[in-house]
C-alpha positions in Angstrom: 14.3 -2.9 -21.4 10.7 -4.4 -20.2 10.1 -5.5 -16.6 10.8 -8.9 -17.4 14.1 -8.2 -18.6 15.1 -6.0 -15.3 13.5 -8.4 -13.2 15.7 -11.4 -14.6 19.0 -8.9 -14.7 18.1 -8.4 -10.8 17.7 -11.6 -10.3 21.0 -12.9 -11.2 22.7 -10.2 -9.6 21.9 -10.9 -6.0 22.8 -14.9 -7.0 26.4 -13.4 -8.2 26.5 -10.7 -5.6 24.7 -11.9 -2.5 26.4 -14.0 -0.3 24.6 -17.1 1.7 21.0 -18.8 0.5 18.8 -17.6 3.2 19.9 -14.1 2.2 19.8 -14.5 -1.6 16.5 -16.1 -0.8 14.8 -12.9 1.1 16.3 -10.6 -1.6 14.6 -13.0 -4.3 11.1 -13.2 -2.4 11.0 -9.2 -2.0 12.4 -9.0 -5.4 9.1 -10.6 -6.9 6.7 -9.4 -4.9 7.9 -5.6 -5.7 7.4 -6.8 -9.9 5.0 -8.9 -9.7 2.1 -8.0 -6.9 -1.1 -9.6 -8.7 -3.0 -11.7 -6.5 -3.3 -15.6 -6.9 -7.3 -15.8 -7.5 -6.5 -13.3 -10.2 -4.0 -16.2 -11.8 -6.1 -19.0 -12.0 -8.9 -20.8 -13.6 -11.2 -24.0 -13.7 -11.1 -26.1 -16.8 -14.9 -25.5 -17.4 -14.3 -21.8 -17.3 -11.4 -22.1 -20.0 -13.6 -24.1 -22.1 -16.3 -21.6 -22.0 -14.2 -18.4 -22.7 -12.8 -19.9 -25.7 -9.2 -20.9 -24.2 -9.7 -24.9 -24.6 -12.0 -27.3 -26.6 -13.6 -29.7 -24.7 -13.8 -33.8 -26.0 -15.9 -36.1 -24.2 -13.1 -39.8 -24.7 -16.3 -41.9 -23.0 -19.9 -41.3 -21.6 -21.0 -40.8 -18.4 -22.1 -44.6 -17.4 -24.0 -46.4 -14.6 -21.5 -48.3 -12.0 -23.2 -51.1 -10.2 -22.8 -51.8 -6.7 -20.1 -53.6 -5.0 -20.0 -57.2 -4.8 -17.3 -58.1 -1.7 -16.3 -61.4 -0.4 -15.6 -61.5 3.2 -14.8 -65.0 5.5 -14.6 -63.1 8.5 -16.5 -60.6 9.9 -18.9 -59.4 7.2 -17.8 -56.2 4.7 -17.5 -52.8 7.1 -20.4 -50.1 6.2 -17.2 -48.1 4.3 -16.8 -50.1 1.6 -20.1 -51.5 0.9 -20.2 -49.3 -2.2 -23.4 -48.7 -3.6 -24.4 -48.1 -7.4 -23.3 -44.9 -8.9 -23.1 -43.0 -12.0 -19.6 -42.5 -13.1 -18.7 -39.7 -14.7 -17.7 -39.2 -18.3 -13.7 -39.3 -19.0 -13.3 -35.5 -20.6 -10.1 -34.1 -22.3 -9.2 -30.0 -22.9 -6.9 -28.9 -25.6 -5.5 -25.8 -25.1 -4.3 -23.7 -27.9 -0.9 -22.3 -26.7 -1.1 -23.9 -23.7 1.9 -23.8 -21.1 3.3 -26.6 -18.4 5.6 -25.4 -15.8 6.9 -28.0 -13.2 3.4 -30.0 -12.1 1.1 -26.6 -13.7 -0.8 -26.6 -16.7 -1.5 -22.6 -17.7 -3.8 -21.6 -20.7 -2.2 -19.5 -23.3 -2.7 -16.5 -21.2 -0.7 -18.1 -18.2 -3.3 -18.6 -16.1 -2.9 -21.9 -13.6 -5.7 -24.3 -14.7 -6.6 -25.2 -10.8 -8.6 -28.1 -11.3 -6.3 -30.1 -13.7 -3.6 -30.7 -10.4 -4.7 -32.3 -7.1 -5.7 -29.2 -4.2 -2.2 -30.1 -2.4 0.0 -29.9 -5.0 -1.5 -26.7 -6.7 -1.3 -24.9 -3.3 2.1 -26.0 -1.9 4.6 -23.8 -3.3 2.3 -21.9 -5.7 2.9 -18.1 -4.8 7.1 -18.8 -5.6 6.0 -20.6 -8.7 3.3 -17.9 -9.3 6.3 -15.6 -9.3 9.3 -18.3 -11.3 6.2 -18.2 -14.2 5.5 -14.4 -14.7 9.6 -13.9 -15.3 10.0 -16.5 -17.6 9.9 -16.5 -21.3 8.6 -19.7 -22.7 9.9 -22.1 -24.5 8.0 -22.7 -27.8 8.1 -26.2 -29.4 5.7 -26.2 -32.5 4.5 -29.7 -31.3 1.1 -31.3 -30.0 1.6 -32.2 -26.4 -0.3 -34.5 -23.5 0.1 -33.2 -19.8 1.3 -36.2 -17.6 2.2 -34.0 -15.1 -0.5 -33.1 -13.4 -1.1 -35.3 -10.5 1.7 -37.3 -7.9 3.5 -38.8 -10.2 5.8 -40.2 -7.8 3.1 -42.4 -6.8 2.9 -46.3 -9.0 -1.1 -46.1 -8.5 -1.6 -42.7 -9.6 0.9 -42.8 -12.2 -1.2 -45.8 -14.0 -4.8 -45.0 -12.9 -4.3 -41.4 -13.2 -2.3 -41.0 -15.9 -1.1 -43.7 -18.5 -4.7 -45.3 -18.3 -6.4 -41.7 -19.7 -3.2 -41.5 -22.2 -4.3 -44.4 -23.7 -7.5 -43.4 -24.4 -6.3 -40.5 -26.5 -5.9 -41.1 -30.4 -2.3 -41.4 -31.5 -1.1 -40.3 -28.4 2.8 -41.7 -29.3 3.1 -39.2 -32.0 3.2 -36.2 -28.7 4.9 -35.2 -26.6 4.7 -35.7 -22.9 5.3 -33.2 -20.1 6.1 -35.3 -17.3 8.7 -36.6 -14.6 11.1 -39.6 -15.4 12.7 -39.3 -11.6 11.7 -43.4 -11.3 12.9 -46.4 -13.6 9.2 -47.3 -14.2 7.9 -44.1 -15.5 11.0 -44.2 -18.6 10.4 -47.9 -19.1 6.3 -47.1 -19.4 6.7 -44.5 -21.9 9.2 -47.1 -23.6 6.8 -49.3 -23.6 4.2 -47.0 -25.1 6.5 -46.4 -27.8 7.4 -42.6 -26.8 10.8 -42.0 -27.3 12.6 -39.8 -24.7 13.2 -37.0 -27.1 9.8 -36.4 -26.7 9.7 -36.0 -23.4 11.1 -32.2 -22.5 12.5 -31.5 -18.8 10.1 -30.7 -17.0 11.8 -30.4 -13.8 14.4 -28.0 -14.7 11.7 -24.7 -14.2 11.1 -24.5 -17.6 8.1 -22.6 -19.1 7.1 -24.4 -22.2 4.2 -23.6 -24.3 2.9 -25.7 -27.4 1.1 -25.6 -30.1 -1.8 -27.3 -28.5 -1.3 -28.7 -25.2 -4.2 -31.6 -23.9 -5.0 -31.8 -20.0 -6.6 -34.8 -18.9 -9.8 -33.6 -17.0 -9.6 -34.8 -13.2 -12.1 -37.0 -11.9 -13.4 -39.0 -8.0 -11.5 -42.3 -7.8 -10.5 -44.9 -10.9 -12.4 -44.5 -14.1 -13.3 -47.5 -15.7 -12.8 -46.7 -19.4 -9.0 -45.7 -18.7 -9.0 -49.1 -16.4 -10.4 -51.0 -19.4 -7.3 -49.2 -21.6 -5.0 -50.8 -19.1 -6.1 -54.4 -19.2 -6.1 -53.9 -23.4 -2.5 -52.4 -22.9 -1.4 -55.4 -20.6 -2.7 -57.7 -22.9 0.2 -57.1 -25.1 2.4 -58.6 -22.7 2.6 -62.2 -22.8 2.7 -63.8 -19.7 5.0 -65.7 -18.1 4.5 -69.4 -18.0 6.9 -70.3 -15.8 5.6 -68.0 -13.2 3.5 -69.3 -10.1 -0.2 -69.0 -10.1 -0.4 -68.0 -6.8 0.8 -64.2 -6.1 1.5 -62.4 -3.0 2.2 -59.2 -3.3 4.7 -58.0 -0.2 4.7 -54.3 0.8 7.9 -55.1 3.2 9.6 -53.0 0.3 7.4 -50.1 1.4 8.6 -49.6 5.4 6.8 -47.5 7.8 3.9 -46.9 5.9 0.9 -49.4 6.6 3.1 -52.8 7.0 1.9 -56.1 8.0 3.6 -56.9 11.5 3.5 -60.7 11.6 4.0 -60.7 8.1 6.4 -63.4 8.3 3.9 -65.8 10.4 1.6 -65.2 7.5 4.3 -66.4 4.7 3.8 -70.1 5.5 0.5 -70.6 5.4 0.0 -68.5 1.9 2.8 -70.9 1.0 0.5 -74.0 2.3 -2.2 -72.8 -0.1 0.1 -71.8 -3.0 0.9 -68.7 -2.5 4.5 -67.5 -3.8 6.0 -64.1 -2.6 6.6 -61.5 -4.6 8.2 -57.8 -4.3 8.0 -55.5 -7.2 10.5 -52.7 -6.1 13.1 -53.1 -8.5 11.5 -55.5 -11.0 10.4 -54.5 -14.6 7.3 -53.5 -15.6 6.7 -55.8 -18.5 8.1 -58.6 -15.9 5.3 -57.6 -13.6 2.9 -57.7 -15.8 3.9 -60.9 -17.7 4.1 -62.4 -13.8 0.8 -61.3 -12.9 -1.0 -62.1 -16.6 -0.1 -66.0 -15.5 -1.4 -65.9 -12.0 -5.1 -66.9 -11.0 -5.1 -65.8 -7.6 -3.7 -62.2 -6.2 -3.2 -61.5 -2.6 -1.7 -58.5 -1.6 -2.0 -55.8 1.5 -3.9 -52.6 0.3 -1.8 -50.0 -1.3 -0.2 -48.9 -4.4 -0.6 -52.3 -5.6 -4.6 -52.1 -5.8 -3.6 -51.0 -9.6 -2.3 -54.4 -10.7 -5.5 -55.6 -10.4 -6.1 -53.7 -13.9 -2.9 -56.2 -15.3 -4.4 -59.5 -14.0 -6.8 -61.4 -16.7 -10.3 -60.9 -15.8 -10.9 -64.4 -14.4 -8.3 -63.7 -11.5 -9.4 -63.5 -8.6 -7.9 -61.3 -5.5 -7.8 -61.1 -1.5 -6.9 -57.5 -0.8 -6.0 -57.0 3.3 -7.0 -53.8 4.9 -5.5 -51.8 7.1 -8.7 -51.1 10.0 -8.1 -47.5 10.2 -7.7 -46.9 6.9 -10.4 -48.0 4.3 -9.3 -47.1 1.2 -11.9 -47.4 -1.3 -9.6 -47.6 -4.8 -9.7 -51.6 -5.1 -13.1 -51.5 -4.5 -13.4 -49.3 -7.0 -11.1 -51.2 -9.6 -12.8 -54.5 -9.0 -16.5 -52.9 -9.2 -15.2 -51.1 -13.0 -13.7 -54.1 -14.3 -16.0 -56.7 -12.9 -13.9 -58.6 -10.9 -14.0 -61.1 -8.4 -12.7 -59.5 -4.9 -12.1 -60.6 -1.7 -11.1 -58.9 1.4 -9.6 -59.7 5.1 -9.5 -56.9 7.6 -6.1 -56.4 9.8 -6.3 -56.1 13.3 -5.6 -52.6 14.9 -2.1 -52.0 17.1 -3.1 -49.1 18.6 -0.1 -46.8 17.3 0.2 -44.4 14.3 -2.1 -42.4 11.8 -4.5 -44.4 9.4 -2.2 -43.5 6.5 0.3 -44.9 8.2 0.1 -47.4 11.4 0.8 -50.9 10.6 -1.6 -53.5 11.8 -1.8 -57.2 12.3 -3.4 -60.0 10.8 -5.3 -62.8 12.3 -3.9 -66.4 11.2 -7.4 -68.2 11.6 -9.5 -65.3 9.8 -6.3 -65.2 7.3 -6.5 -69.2 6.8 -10.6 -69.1 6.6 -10.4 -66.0 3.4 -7.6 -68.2 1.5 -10.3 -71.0 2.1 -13.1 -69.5 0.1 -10.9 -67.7 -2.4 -9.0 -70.9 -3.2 -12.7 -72.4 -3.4 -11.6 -74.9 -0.7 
């Protein structure tokens, strides 16, 4: 019987044996570190790293391409020195196939099982990582003689990163449909995008169930700064195949009262009718289809909407639309600037007022009426 085997026989018999969690817990923790005692630096590597020792192929999906700088509209109070972005190079939009590669949970491994670090965002490849360090080197894997695209490698729980992160670099991959996809479905919108992408849920294995699976070949989506434009670009082409819906207002405003306590609009409500008095209809998307937002926002000319997760449907809107985004003062997110500068767009922006209470990620602020009234003004063209 190999250590693997004893380990897992173990295992099961302090669950069965053990009474209470905190206990069975300990026993579990001391357990693994008895079998498996390796340290974690010895357990991962970079994506270059596997590319040069021969455990992924490397394939550059678009050049490295000059970003100009930032072209902001402001009616009150100039643009802040934060988000006056200047010109960059952006960099180019890589993928790694790895022969035999593994996902567990939100890890990509090579074939060897080492954790490819720089495929998963710093906080979610350290939180919990010894224990899944551990979960990994007792499991046997679960072959599936299939290509497969890892879409879980970033917070998928999130609607921006979800889209800009992930479904926007899936596009850009050839015949991605005909793969699998290693990711969550916890939310309605991630199962209705990979309907909508034509995946089918069979091909989608459970990710969240502590599985090891390894594939044939398994691609990881290089991680990159911010939005890149070429998988922003794939977005508006993907929207495009929604038709939009006539009947819709013109006028969008996009509430965040769905999100609360996270960066809300106090006087919210005092703001409501003058949008209305300049056209403005309110929306909330929580709960709403996909293709219904995007049909909504494919018939709308003007997009208002506070900053947050819904910076991404700028990459939904036809490029003529044109947006007021409203900033929270403590917390200058640069991701719509960033959208807009990629995709050309024309983007306003009105700074909230500061209440004095909360962390930048998540204090609400206010908004002034008369600034509010002056940026509808020259978006409207008024």
């Amino acid at each position: 019987m190999d250590k693997v085997c004893v380990y897992n026989f173990l295992h099961k018999q302090i669950r069965n044996c053990i009474p209470g969690k905190p206990l069975q817990r300990r026993c579990i923790e001391a357990l693994r570190r008895t079998f498996f005692s390796e340290k974690l630096t010895e357990r991962y590597k970079t994506l270059a790293a596997c590319e040069v020792e021969g455990l992924a192929e490397q394939e550059i999906l678009a050049p490295a391409r000059q970003i100009p700088a930032a072209t902001l509209h402001c009616a009150a109070g100039g643009v802040p020195p934060a988000l006056a972005v200047q010109a960059r190079v952006e960099p180019e939009t890589v993928r790694y196939t790895f022969p035999g590669g593994c996902c567990f949970r939100k890890f990509a491994l090579d074939r060897e099982r080492n954790f490819i670090k720089d495929a998963t965002p710093p906080d979610l490849f350290s939180s919990d990582l010894f224990r899944n360090n551990k979960d990994i080197r007792s499991l046997r894997p679960r072959y599936l003689d299939v290509d497969a695209v890892a879409l879980n490698t970033t917070h998928t729980d999130n609607y921006y990163h979800w889209f800009a992160d992930l479904i926007g670099r899936l596009l850009l991959l050839p015949q991605y449909a005909d793969k699998f996809i290693c990711t969550d479905q916890r939310f309605p919108y991630q199962k209705e995008t990979l309907r909508l992408l034509g995946i089918h849920e069979s091909r989608v294995p459970a990710i969240s169930d502590y599985s090891l699976y390894q594939f044939r070949t398994l691609t990881v989506l290089g991680k990159t700064p911010g939005p890149l434009s070429p998988s922003l670009r794939a977005l508006q082409r993907w929207a495009e195949g929604v038709a939009p819906d006539r009947s819709g207002p013109r006028r969008l405003y996009i509430s965040r009262k769905d999100s609360p306590g996270r960066r809300n609009i106090r006087n919210e409500r005092a703001m409501l009718p003058l949008l209305r008095e300049y056209g403005f209809h309110e929306v909330c998307f929580t709960g709403m289809s996909i293709a219904r937002q995007i049909a909504l926002l494919r018939n709308a000319d003007l997009v208002a909407f506070p900053q947050g997760a819904a910076v991404i449907n700028m990459a939904f809107c036809r490029p003529e639309t044109r947006f007021l985004e409203v900033y929270s003062p403590i917390f200058l997110d640069l991701t719509g600037v960033s959208i807009s500068t990629a995709l050309r767009l024309e983007h306003h922006i009105l700074m909230g007022r500061d209440t004095g209470a909360g962390t930048p990620e998540t204090a609400d602020y206010s908004v002034d009426l008369d600034e509010l009234r002056d940026s509808l003004c020259l978006l409207v063209g008024d």
